[in-house]
C-alpha positions as CSV (number, residue, x, y, z in Angstrom):
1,X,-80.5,-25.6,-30.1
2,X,-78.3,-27.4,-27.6
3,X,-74.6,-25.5,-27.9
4,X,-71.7,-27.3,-26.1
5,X,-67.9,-26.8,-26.3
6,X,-65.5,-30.1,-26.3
7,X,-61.9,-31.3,-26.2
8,X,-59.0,-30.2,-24.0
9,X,-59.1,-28.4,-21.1
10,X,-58.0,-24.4,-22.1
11,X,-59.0,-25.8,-26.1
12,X,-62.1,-26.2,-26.1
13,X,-64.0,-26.4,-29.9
14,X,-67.8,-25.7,-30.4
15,X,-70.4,-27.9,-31.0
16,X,-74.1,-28.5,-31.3
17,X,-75.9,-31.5,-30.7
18,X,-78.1,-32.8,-33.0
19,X,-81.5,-34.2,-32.9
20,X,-80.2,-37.8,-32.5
21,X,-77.9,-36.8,-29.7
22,X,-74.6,-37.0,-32.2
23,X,-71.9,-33.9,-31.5
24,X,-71.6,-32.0,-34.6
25,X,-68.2,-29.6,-34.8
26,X,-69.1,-26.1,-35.1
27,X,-65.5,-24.9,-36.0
28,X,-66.6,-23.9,-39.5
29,X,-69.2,-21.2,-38.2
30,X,-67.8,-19.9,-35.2
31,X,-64.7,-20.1,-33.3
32,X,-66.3,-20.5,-29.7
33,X,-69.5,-20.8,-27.9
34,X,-68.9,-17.3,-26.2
35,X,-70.6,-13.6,-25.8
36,X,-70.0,-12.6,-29.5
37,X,-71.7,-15.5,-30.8
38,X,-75.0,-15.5,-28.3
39,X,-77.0,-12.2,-29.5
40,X,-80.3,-12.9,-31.3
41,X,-78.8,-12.9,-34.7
42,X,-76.0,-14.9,-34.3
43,X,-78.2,-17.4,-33.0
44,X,-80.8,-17.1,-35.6
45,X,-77.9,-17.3,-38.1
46,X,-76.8,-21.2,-36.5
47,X,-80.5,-22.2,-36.5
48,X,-79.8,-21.9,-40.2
49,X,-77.3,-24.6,-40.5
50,X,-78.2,-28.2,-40.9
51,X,-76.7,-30.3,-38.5
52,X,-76.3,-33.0,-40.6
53,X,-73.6,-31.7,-42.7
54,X,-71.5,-30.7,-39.7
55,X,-68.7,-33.3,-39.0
56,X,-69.5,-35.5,-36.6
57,X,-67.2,-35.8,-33.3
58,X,-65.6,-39.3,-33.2
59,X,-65.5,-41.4,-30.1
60,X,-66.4,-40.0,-26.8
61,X,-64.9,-36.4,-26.2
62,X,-64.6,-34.5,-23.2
63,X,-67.3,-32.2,-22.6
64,X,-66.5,-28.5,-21.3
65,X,-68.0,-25.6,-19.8
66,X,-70.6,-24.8,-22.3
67,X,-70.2,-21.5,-22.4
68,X,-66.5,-20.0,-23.1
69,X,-64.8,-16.7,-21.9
70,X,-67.1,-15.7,-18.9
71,X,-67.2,-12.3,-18.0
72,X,-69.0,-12.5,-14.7
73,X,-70.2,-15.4,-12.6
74,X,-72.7,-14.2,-10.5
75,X,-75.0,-16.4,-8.2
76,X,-78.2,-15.7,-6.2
77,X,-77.9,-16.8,-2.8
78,X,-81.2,-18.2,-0.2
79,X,-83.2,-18.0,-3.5
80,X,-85.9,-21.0,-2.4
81,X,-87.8,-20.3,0.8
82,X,-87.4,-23.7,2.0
83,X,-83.4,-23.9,1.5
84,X,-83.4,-20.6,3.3
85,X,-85.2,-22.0,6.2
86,X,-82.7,-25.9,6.2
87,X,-79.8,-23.2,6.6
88,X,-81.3,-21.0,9.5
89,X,-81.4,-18.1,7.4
90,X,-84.0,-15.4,6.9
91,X,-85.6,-15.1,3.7
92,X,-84.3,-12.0,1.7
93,X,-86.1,-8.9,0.5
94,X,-83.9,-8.5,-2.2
95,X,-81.9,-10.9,-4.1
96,X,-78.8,-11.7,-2.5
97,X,-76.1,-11.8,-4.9
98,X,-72.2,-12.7,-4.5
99,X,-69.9,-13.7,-7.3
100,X,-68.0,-16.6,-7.9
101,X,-64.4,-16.3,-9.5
102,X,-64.3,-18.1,-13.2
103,X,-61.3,-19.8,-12.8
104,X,-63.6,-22.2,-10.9
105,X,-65.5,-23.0,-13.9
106,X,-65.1,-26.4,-15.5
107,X,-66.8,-29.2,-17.2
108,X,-69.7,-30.9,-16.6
109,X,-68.4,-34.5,-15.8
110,X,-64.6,-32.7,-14.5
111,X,-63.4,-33.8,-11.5
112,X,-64.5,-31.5,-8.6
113,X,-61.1,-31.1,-6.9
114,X,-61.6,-30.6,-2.9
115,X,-58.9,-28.2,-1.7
116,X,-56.2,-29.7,0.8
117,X,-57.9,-28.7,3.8
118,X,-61.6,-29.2,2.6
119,X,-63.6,-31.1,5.2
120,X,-67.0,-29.2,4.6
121,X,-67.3,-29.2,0.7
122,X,-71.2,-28.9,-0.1
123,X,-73.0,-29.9,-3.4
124,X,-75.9,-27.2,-4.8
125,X,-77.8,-27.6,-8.0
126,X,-78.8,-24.6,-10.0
127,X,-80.5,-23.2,-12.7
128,X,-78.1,-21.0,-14.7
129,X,-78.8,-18.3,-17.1
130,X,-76.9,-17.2,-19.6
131,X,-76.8,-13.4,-20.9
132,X,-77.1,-12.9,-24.6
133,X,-77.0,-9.1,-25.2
134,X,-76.4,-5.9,-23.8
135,X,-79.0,-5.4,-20.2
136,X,-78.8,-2.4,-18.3
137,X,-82.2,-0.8,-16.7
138,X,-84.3,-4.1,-18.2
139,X,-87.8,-4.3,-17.2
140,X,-89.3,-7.6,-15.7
141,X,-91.5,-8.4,-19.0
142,X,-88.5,-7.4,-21.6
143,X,-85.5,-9.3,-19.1
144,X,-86.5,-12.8,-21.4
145,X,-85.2,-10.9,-24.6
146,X,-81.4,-10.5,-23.0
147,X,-81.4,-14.4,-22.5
148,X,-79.3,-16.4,-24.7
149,X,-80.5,-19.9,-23.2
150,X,-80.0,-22.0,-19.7
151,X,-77.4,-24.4,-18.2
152,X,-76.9,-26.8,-15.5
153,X,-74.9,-25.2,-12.6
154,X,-73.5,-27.0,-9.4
155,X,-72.2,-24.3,-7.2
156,X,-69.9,-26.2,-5.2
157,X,-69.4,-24.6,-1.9
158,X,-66.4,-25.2,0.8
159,X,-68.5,-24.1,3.9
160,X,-65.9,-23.6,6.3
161,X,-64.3,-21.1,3.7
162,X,-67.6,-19.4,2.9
163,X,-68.6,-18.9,7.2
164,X,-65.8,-18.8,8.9
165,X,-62.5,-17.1,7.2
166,X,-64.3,-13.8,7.1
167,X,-64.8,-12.2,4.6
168,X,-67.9,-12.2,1.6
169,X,-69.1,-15.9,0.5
170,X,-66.3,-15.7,-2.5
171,X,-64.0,-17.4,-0.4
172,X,-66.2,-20.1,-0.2
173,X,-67.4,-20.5,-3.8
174,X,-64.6,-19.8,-5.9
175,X,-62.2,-23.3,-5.0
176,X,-60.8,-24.7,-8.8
177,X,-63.0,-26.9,-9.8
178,X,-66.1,-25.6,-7.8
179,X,-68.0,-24.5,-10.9
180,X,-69.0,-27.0,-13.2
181,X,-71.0,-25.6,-15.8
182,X,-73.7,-27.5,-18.7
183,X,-73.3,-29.8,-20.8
184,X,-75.4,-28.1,-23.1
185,X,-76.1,-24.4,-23.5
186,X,-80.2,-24.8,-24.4
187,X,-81.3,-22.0,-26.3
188,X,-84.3,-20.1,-24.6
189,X,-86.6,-20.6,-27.7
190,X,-86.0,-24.8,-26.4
191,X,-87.6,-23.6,-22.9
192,X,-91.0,-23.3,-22.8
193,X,-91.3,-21.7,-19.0
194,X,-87.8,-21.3,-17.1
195,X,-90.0,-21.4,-13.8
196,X,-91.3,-25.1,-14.3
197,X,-88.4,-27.3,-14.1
198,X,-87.6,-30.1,-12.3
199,X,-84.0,-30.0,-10.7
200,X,-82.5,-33.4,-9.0
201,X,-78.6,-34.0,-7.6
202,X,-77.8,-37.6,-6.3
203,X,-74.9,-38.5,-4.6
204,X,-73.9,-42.3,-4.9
205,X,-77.4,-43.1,-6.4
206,X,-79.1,-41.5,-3.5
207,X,-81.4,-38.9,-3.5
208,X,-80.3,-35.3,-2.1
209,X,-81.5,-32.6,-3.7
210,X,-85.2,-32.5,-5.3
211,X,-86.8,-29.1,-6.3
212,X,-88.6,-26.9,-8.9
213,X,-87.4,-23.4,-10.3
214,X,-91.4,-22.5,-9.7
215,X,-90.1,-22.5,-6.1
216,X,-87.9,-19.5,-6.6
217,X,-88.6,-16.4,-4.3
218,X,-86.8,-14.3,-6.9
219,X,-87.8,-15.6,-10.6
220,X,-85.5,-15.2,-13.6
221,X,-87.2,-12.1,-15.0
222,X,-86.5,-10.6,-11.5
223,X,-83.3,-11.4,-11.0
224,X,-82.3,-9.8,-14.6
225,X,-84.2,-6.8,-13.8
226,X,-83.3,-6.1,-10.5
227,X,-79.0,-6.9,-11.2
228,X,-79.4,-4.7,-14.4
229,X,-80.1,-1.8,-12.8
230,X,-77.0,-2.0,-10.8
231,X,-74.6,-2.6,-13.4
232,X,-74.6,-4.0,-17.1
233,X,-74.9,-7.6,-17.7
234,X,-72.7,-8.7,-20.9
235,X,-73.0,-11.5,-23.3
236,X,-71.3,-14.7,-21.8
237,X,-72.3,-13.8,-18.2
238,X,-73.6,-16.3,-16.1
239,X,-75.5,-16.0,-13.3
240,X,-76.8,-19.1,-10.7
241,X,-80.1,-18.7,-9.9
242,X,-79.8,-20.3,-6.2
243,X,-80.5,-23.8,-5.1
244,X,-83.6,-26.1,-3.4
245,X,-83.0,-27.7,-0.4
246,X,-81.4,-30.8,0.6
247,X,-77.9,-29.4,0.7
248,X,-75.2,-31.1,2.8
249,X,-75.1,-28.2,5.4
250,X,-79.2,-28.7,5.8
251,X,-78.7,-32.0,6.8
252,X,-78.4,-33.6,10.8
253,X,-76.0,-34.3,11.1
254,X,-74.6,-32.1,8.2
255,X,-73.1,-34.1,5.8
256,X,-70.1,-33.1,3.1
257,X,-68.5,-34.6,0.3
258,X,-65.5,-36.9,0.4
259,X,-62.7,-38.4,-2.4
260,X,-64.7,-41.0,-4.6
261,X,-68.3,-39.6,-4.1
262,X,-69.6,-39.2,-7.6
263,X,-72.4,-35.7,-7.9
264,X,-75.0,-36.2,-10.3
265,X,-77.5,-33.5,-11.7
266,X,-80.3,-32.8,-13.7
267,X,-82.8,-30.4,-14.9
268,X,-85.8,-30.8,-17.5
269,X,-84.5,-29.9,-21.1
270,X,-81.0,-29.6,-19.9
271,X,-79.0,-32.7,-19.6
272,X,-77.3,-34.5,-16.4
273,X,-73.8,-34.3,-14.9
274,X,-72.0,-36.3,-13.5
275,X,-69.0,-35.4,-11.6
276,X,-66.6,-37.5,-9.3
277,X,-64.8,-35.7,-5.7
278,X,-60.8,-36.1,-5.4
279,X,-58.4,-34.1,-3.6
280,X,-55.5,-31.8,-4.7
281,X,-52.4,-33.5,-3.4
């Protein structure tokens, strides 16, 4: 299934999308795409509906986060050897984790709003992974059962917040804006190997970012394991699973975005963005 939530801003309905790509209003069934609705059973229980009799969306809605009421937002930093190695940073022996605040979380074709000082704003395409039930103390060959599905992630990162204001990477990760999230939330069963994909982000219609999630040092079923036996993952958490190379701060001379650059993204099974940079006034 390919869940997605659409409409306003802060009112966002659910949704699936249906074989021939037409957005089909959920609001009968449930009343968001969220933690309570993500377990197995509640899943198997929307598989059951036919698409077909859902009301069809008119026109051309927004598109929001596809997931609703995040409890954590947590990302995997240096997470692809050869990103680790454009950045001058040593490759980890565990999985580096920092969080990123959800009030940065917005849609996937939202305008990514560049704070008023912002001069190093980088782009970073990720796989994301959403949490379907309870994990605490998961194993590497059960962490698959406590997914819910994947999502297109661009962790937008101010650098100059994230190095240089001390502090943990928050700073740098947590702008408004700096999280857009989907469009779809693609149900694991849709996903035949979440370590085969082929991730690309463009700016302007040229290439930046081109990578695989077989390139991961840490692979999903580690990351689940090894951040569930530090605390309990939830229902509705996301977590980023880290990003390829060909990042703005990679490049010579490093390169950031500016107002009227438009991001685009996309991994296999999982849809494209397409966002376009302003500036809060």
């Amino acid at each position: 299934m390919k869940l997605l939530r659409y409409g306003d801003a802060g009112a966002e309905k659910p949704a699936i999308l249906d074989v021939n790509g037409i957005i089909r209003d959920l609001s009968g069934h449930v009343s968001d795409i969220s933690g309570a609705v993500l377990g197995a059973a509640e899943l198997d229980r929307l598989r059951t509906i036919d698409p077909t009799r859902l009301p069809a969306v008119e026109d051309t809605p927004r598109i929001g986060p596809c997931v609703g009421r995040i409890g954590k937002f947590m990302c995997i930093g240096l997470n692809y050897a050869d990103h680790a190695a454009e950045t001058g940073a040593a490759i980890p022996e565990y999985p580096v984790l920092f969080m990123k605040a959800t009030s940065a979380v917005v849609g996937p074709n939202d305008t990514i709003m560049m704070p008023r000082q912002s001069e190093t704003t980088d782009w970073e395409i990720e796989l994301g992974v959403v949490i379907g039930t309870v994990a605490k103390y998961v194993s590497e060959a059960d962490a698959h059962r406590h997914v819910a599905g994947y999502c297109i992630v661009n962790d937008v990162s101010e650098r100059t917040f994230q190095k240089n204001l001390a502090g943990q990477w928050t700073k740098g990760k947590s702008c408004d804006t700096y999280g857009p999230i989907g469009p779809w939330l693609v149900t694991g069963d849709e996903i035949a190997d979440p370590q085969n994909l082929n991730m690309a982000l463009d700016i302007n219609d040229e290439k930046r970012q081109r990578g695989n999630t077989g390139n991961m040092i840490f692979s999903v079923a580690q990351i689940i394991s090894h951040l569930s036996g530090l605390f309990t993952l939830h229902p509705g958490d996301v977590i980023a699973t880290g990003t390829p190379p060909g990042v703005g701060l990679g490049m010579s001379p490093p390169t950031f975005l500016k107002e009227g650059d438009v991001v685009e993204l996309h991994i296999d099974g999982l849809g494209q963005q397409c966002c376009e940079v302003g500036r809060d006034a």
